[in-house]
C-alpha positions as CSV (number, residue, x, y, z in Angstrom):
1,X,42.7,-19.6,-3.3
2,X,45.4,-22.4,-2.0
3,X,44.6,-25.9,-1.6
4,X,46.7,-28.4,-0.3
5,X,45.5,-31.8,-0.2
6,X,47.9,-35.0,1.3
7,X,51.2,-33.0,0.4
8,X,53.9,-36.4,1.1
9,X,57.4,-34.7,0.6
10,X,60.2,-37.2,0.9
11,X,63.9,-36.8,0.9
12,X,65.9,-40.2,0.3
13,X,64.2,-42.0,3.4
14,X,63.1,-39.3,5.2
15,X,59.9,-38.1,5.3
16,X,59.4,-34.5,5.6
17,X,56.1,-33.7,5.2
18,X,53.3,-36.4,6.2
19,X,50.2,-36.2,4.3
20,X,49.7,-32.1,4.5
21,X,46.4,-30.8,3.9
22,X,45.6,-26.8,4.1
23,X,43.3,-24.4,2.8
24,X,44.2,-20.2,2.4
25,X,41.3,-18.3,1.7
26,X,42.0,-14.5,-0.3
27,X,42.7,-11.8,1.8
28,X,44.0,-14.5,4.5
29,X,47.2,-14.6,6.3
30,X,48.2,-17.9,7.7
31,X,50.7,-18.1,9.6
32,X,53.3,-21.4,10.1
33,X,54.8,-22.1,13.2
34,X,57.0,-24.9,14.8
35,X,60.6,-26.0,15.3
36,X,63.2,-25.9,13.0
37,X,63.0,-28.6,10.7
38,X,59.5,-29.3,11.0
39,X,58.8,-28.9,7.5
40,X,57.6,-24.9,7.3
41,X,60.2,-23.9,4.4
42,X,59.4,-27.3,2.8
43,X,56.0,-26.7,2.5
44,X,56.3,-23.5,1.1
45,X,58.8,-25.0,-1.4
46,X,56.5,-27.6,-2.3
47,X,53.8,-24.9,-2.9
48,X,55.9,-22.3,-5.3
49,X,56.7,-26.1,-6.9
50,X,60.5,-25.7,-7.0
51,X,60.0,-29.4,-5.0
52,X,59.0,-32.2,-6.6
53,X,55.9,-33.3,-4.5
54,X,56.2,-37.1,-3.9
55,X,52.6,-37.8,-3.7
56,X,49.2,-35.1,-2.9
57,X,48.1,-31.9,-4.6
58,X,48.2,-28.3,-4.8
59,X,45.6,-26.5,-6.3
60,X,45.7,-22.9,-7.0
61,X,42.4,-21.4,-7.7
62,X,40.7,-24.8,-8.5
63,X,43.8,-25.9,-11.4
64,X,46.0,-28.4,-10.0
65,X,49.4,-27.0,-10.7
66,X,51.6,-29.8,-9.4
67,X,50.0,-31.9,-12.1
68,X,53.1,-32.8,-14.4
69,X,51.1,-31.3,-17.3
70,X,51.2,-28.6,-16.0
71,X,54.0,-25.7,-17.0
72,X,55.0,-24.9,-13.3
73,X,56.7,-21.5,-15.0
74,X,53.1,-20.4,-16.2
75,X,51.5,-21.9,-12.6
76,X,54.7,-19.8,-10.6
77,X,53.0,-16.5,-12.1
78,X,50.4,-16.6,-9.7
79,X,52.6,-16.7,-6.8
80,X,55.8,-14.9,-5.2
81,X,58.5,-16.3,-3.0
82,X,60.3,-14.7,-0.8
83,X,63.4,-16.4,1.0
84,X,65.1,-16.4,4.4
85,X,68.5,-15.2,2.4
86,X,67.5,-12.0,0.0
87,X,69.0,-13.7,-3.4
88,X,69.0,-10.2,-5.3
89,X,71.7,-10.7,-8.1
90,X,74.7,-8.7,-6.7
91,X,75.8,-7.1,-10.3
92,X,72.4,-5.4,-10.8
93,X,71.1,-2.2,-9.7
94,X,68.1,-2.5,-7.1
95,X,65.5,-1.2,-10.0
96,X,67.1,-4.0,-12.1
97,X,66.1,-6.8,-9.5
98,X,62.8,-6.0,-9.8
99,X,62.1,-5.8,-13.6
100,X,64.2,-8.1,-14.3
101,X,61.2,-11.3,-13.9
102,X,58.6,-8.5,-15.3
103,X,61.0,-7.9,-18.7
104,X,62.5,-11.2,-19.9
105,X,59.8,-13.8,-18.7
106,X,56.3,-11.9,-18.5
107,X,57.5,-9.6,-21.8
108,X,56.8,-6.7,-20.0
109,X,58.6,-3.2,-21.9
110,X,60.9,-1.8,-20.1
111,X,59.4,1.5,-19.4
112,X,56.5,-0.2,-18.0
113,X,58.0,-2.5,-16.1
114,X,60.2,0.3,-14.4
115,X,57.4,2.9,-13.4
116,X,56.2,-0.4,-12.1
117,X,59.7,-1.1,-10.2
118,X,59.9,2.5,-8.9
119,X,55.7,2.9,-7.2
120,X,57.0,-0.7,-6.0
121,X,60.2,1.0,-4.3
122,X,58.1,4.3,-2.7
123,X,55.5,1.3,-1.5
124,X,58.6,-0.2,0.5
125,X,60.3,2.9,1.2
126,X,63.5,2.5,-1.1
127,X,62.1,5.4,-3.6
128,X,65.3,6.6,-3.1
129,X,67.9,3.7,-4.2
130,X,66.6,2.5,-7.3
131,X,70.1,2.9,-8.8
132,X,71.7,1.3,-5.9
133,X,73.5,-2.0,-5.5
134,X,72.5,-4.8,-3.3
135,X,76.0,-4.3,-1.4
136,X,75.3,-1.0,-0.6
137,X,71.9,-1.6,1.0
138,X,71.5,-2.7,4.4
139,X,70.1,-6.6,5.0
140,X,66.6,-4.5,6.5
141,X,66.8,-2.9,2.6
142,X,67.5,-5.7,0.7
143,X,64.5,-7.6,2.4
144,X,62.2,-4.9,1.7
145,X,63.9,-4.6,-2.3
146,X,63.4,-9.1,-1.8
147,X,59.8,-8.1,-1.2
148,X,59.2,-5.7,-4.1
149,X,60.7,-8.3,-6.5
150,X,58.1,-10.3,-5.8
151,X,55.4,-8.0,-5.5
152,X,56.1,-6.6,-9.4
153,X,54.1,-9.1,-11.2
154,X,51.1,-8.8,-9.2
155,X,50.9,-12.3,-7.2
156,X,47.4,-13.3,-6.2
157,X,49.6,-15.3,-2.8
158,X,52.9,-14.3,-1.8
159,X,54.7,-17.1,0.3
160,X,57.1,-15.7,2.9
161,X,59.8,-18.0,4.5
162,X,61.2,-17.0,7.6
163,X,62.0,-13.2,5.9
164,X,63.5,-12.1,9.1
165,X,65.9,-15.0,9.9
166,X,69.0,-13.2,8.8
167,X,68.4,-10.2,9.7
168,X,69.7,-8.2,12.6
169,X,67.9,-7.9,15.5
170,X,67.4,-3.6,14.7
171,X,66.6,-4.6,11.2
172,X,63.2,-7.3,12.0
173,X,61.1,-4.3,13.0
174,X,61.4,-2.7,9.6
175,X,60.5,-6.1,7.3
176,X,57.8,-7.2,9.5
177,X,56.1,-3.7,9.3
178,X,56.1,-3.9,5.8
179,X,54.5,-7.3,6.0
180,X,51.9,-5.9,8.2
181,X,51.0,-3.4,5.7
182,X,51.2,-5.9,3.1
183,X,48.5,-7.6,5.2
184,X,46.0,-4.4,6.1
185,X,46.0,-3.9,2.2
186,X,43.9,-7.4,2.0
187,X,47.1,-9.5,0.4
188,X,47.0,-13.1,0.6
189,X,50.3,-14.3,2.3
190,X,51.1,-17.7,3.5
191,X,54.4,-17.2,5.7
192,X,56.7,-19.4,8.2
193,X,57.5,-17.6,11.2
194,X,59.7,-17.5,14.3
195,X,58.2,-14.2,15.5
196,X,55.4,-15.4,17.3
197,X,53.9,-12.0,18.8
198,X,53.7,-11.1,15.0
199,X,51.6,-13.9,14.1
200,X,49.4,-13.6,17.1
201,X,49.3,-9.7,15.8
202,X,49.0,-10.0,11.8
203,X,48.1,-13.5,11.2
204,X,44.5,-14.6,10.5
205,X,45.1,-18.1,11.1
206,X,47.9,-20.1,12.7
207,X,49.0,-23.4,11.6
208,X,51.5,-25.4,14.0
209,X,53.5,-28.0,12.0
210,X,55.5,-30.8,13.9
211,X,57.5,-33.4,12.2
212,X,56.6,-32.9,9.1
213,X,52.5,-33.2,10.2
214,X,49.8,-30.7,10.9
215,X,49.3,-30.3,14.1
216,X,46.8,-27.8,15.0
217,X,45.7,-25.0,13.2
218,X,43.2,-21.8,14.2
219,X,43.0,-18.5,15.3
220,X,45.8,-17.3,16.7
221,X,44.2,-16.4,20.4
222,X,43.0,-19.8,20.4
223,X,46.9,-21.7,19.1
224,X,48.8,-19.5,20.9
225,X,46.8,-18.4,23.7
226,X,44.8,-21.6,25.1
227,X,46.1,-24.7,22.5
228,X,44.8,-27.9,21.9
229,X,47.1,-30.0,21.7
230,X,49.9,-31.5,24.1
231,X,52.9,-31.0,21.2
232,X,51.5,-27.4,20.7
233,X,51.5,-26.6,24.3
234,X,54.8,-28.3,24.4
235,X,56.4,-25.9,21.9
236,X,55.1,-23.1,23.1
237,X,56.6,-23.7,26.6
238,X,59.8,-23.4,25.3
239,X,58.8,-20.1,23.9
240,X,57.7,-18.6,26.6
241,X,60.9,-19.9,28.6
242,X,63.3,-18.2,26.4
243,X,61.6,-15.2,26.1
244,X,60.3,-15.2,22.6
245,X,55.9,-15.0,23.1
């Protein structure tokens, strides 16, 4: 479904991402891991196109999208992003999040694009706070509503950054269940993680990015059990020793 091929990401001097290539098959779940700053967000970034990629490809059922021809609005349907920060629009009611993407740039009616809102809601177990303001949620809830945003047009990949990052540590349990079920159902989902029993538990494949490069990538009993290579084995010493595999 996702091919990346030589993805060179540059910011002023820096290079953040060296020459990325990765495939996501449907139905997969992949699975990013490494060190802060070691390009995961970026990547994702570059994928949903709201980067300018400074040289490679990345081809979405066979289309190149990141081809300038190319209306990355119209290329963006196919995909939904989900951020380490929620970003629901504080003045609107929850069911208003949702629709809003549905209503004013896919032209779907409003009555449609509600009844669509509210089965999304039940799915993530808000059926209750459709009326509701962001404020009033908790950040577990506003994750779960972040997640039903981007669920309502029907995105054949959804790319998850680091959804748990700001979230207390009561509230991860509740985001990364629904992501698991999100996963059982047979979506394709291409997300950077911290949580790395969760990968090991949901993830298909695991990718290990360091500096900007791809480092290993493979099952996760195989990256995170018995790794490859020195850098992976590296990082995932410093895991262990603080308690976090």
């Amino acid at each position: 479904m996702l091919s990346v091929r030589g993805l060179v990401k540059r910011y002023g001097d820096r290079t953040v991402l060296d020459g990325i290539g990765l495939d996501v098959h449907e139905h997969e779940v992949v699975a990013l891991i490494g060190s802060s700053g070691s390009g995961k967000s970026t990547l994702l970034r570059c994928v949903n196109l709201l980067e300018e990629l400074d040289d490679g490809q990345v081809l979405l059922d066979g289309v190149d999208v990141s081809d300038p021809r190319v209306d990355a609005d119209v290329a963006r349907r196919g995909m939904g992003i989900v951020f380490q920060s929620f970003n629901l629009f504080p003045h609107m009611s929850v069911l208003d999040n949702i629709t809003l993407a549905p209503r004013v740039v896919h032209g779907v009616p409003r009555a449609d694009a509600e009844l669509r809102g509210r089965e999304l809601l039940a799915r993530v177990g808000l059926a209750d706070r459709a009326g509701s303001y962001p404020e009033q949620l908790s950040g577990g809830q506003q994750q779960r509503v972040a997640i039903a945003r981007a669920l309502a047009y029907a995105p054949r990949l959804l790319l998850l950054d680091e959804v748990t990052s700001a979230l207390d540590p009561e509230l991860v349990g509740e985001v990364l269940q629904l992501v698991r079920e999100l996963a059982a159902q047979g979506r394709t989902i291409l997300m950077a993680t911290h949580e790395m029993g969760f990968a090991r538990q949901v993830a298909d494949r695991v990718v290990f990015l360091d500096d900007g490069r791809l480092v290993e990538s493979g099952p996760p009993e195989q990256v995170l059990g018995e790794p490859e290579q020195p850098r992976t084995r590296q990082f995932l010493k410093r895991i262990i020793d603080a308690g976090r595999l």
